[in-house]
C-alpha positions in Angstrom: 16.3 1.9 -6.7 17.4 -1.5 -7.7 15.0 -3.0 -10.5 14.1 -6.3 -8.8 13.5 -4.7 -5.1 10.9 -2.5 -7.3 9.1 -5.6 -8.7 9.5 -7.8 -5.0 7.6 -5.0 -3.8 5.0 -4.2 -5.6 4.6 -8.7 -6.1 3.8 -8.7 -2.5 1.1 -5.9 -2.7 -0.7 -7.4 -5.5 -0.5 -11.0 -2.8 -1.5 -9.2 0.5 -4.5 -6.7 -1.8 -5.9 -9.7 -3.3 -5.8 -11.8 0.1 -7.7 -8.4 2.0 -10.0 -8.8 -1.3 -10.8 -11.7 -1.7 -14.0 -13.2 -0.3 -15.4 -9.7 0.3 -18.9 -8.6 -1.0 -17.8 -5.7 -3.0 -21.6 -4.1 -3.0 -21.7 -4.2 1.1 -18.4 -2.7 0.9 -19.7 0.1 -1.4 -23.0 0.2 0.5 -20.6 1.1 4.1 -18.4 3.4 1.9 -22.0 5.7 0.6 -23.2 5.1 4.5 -20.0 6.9 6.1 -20.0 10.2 7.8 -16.8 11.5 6.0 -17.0 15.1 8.0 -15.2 12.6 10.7 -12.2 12.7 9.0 -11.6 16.4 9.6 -10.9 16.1 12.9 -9.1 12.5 11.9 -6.6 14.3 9.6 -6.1 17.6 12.2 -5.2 15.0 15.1 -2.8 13.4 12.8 -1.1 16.8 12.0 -0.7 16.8 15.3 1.5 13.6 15.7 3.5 15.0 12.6 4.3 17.6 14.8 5.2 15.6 17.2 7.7 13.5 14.8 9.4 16.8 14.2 9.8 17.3 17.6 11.6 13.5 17.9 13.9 14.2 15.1 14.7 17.7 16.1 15.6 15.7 19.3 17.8 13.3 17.7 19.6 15.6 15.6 20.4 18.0 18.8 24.3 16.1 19.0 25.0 16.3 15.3 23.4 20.0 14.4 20.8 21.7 15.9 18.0 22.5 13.4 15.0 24.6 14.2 11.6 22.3 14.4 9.6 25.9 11.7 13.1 24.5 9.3 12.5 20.7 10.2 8.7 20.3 9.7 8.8 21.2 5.4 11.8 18.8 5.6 9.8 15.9 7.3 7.0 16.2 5.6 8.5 15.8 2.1 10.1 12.9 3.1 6.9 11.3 4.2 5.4 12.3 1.2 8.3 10.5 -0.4 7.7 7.0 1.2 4.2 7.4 0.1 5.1 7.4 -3.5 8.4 6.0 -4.2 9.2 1.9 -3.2 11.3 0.6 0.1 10.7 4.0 2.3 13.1 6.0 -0.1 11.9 9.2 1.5 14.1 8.4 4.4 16.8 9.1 1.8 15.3 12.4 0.2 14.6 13.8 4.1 18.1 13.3 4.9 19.1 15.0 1.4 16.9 17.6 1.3 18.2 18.5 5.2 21.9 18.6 4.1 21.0 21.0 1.2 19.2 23.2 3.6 21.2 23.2 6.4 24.5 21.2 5.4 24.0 18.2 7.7 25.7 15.0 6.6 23.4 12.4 5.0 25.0 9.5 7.0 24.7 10.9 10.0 21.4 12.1 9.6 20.2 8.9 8.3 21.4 6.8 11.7 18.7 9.7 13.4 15.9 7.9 11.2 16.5 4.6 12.0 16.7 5.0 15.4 13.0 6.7 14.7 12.1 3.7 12.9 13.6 1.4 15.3 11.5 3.3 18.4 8.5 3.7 16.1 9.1 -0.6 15.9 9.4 -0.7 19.8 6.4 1.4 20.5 4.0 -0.6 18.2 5.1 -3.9 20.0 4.2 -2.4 23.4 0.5 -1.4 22.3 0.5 -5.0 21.3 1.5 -6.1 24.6 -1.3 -3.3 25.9 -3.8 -4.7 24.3 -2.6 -8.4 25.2 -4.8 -8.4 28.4 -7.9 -7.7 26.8 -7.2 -9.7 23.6 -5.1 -12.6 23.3 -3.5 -12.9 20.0 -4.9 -15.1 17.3 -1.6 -17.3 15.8 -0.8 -15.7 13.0 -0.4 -11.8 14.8 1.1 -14.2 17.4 4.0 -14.9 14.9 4.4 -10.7 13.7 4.8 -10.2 17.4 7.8 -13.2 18.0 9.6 -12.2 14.8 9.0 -8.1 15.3 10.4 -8.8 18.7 13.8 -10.2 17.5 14.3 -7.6 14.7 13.7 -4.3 16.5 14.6 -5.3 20.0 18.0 -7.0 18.7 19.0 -3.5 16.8 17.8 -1.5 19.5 20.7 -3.6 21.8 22.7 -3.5 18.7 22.6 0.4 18.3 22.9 1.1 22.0 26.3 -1.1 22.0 27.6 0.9 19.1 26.8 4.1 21.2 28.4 3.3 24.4 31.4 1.9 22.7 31.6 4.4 20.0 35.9 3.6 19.7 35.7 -0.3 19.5 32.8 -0.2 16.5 35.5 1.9 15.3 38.1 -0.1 15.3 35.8 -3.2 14.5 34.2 -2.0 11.4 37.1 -0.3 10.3 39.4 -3.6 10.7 36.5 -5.0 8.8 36.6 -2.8 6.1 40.0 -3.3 5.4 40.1 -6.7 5.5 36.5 -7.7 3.7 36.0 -4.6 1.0 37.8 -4.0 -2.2 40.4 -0.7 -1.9 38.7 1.8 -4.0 36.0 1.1 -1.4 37.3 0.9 1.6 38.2 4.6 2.9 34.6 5.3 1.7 32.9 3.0 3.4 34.6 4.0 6.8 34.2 7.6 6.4 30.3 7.0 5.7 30.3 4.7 9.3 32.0 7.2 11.2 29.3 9.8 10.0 26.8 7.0 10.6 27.7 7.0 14.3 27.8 10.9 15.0 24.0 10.2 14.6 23.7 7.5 17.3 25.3 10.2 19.7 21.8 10.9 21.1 21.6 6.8 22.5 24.3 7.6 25.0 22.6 9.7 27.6 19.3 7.6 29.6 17.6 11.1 30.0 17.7 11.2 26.1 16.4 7.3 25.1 13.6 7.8 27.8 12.6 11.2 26.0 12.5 9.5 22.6 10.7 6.5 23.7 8.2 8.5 25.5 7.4 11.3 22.8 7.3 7.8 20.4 4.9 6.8 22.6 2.7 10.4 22.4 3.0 10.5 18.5 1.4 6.7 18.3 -1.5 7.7 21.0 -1.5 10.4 18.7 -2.0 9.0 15.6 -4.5 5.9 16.8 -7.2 9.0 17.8 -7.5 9.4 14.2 -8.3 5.7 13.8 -10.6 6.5 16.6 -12.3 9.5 14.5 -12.6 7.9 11.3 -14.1 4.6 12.8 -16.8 7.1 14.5 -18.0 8.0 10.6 -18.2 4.1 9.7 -20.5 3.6 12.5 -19.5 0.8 14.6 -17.3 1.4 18.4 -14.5 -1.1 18.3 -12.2 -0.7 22.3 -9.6 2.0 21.9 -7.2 -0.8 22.6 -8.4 -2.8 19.2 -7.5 0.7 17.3 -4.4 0.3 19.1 -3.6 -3.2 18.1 -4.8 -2.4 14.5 -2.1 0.7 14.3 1.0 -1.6 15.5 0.1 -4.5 13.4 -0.7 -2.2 10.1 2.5 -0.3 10.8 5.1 -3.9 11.7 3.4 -5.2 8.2 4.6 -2.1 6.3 8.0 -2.8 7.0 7.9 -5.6 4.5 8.7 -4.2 1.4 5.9 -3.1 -0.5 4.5 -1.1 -3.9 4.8 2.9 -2.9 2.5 4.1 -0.7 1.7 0.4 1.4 -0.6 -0.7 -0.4 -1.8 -4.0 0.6 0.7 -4.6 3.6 -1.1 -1.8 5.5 -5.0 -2.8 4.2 -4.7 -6.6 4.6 -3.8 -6.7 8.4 -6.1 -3.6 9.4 -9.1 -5.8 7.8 -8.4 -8.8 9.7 -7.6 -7.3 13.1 -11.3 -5.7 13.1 -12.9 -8.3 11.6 -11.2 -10.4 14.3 -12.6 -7.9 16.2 -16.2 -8.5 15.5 -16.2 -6.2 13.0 -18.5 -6.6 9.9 -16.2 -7.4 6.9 -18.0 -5.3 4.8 -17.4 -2.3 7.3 -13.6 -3.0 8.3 -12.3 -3.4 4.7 -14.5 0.3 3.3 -13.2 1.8 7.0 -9.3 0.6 6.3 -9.6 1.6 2.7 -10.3 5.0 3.9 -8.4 5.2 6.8 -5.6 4.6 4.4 -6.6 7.1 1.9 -6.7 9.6 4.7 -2.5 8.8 6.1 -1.9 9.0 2.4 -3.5 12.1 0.8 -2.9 14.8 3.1 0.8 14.7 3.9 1.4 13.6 -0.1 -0.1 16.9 -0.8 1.3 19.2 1.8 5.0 17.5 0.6 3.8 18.4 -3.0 3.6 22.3 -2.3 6.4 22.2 -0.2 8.7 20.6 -2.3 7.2 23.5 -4.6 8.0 26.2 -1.4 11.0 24.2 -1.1 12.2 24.4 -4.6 12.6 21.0 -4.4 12.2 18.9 -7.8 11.7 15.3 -8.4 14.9 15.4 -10.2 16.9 16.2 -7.0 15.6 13.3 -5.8 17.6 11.0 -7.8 20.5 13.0 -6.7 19.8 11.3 -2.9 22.1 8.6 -3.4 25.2 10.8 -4.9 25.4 13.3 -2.6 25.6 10.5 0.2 28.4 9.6 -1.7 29.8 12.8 -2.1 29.5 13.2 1.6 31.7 10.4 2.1 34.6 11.5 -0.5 34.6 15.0 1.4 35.1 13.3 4.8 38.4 10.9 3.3 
């Protein structure tokens, strides 16, 4: 992990915690944490299980064209990678999934990888269409107005992007490879190529209608999925915000924490959530204890259940480190 993306990230946490701070009367935040019903969040963090589930479905999906894996094989995998994002900067446990899947089952990082960013990239796509959901019954204050037109351009434009890439599989080919050639230094270049041509075998599943419509559909379930839990906790802070505001809040929280971030979101996911309810009509007081442990409850369950299985797994936090050279690795056995 580069030094200076480490430091940008966690800067912009300690900018976006102290802005969902500041102002905020710390004892009525305290008094609506001691008030909360926290047996709500057993049927919060079960729901959410749920929706992992779900995601292991999608990728199992995805990975059909390049090697098909067994969901009971893909779940340990998934969730170590999510517990992975949660404590390492710049979602690096979309690096350890995809190296902890090739030394299980010998699929190729690259291509494996180009399966989680079309995830992401759906995951994107989904979250701006429970914005436009919710648009009806709540127009959009200026500033979510502006996530919206800029979220729009990045995901929609690599979605086109990745479907061209798909359906002309032989001319990206030829294009990035001319590029290559022409642009990267010569110890590089056969590299770089072989990794793009593995890159692609993972876009394989964009080339079939049947296939995008399944994916964007089951993106679709795993997001309903996962705004029920926002719909249980919120039931043990005591106030009934529309299921379409829970909605909003989960596309807005989840478009901010692409920016890059200290491990684990913090601040990118807490700042938004508080001023979409509040927003809302939502006490301040209420919203910011309610996000706070909304957050703690994405976080601490799947970091745990990735912490035995890495144990089950016999996984260390040394291989992890070993992510980034067997990517490469995979590229000097494909030259």
């Amino acid at each position: 992990m580069k030094r200076w993306y480490v430091w940008l990230g966690a800067a912009i946490s300690v900018v976006f915690l102290y802005s969902a701070l500041r102002g905020l009367q710390l004892d009525q935040v305290w008094t609506a944490l001691r008030g909360a019903n926290y047996w709500w969040l057993v049927p919060g963090v079960a729901v959410y299980f749920v929706a992992v589930w779900a995601r292991t479905w999608r990728w199992h999906y995805l990975l059909r064209p390049v090697q098909a894996v067994s969901l009971k094989r893909l779940f340990p995998v998934l969730v170590i990678g999510y517990m992975g994002n949660n404590v390492y900067p710049a979602r690096a446990g979309e690096v350890i999934r995809a190296y902890v899947l090739r030394r299980k089952d010998h699929v190729d990082i690259s291509a494996s990888l180009a399966t989680i960013v079309v995830e992401r990239i759906f995951d994107g796509v989904v979250m701006l269409f429970f914005v436009f959901v919710a648009l009806p019954f709540a127009p959009l204050p200026e500033w979510l107005r502006q996530i919206v037109i800029l979220s729009s351009a990045l995901f929609f434009g690599l979605l086109l992007v990745f479907f061209a890439l798909a359906a002309s599989p032989r001319r990206a080919q030829a294009i990035y490879t001319w590029a290559a050639r022409r642009l990267l230094p010569e110890a590089w270049r056969e590299r770089a190529i072989a990794i793009l041509d593995r890159f692609m075998e993972g876009l394989r599943c964009l080339r079939s209608g049947r296939d995008v419509a399944m994916i964007f559909v089951t993106s679709v379930v795993i997001w309903l999925t996962e705004t029920v839990k926002y719909w249980f906790v919120m039931h043990g802070f005591g106030f009934a915000a529309p299921f379409y505001v829970l909605m909003l809040m989960a596309a807005v929280v989840n478009l901010a924490t692409t920016i890059p971030s200290a491990p684990g979101y913090v601040g990118t996911f807490d700042k938004p959530g508080i001023a979409v309810l509040v927003w809302s009509g939502v006490a301040e007081a209420v919203a910011a204890g309610y996000t706070l442990v909304l957050h703690a409850a994405l976080w601490l369950p799947i970091t745990l259940l990735g912490v035995y299985y890495m144990w089950r797994e016999s996984v260390s936090w040394r291989d992890f480190a070993a992510a980034g050279r067997a990517r490469e690795s995979d590229a000097q056995r494909t030259t």
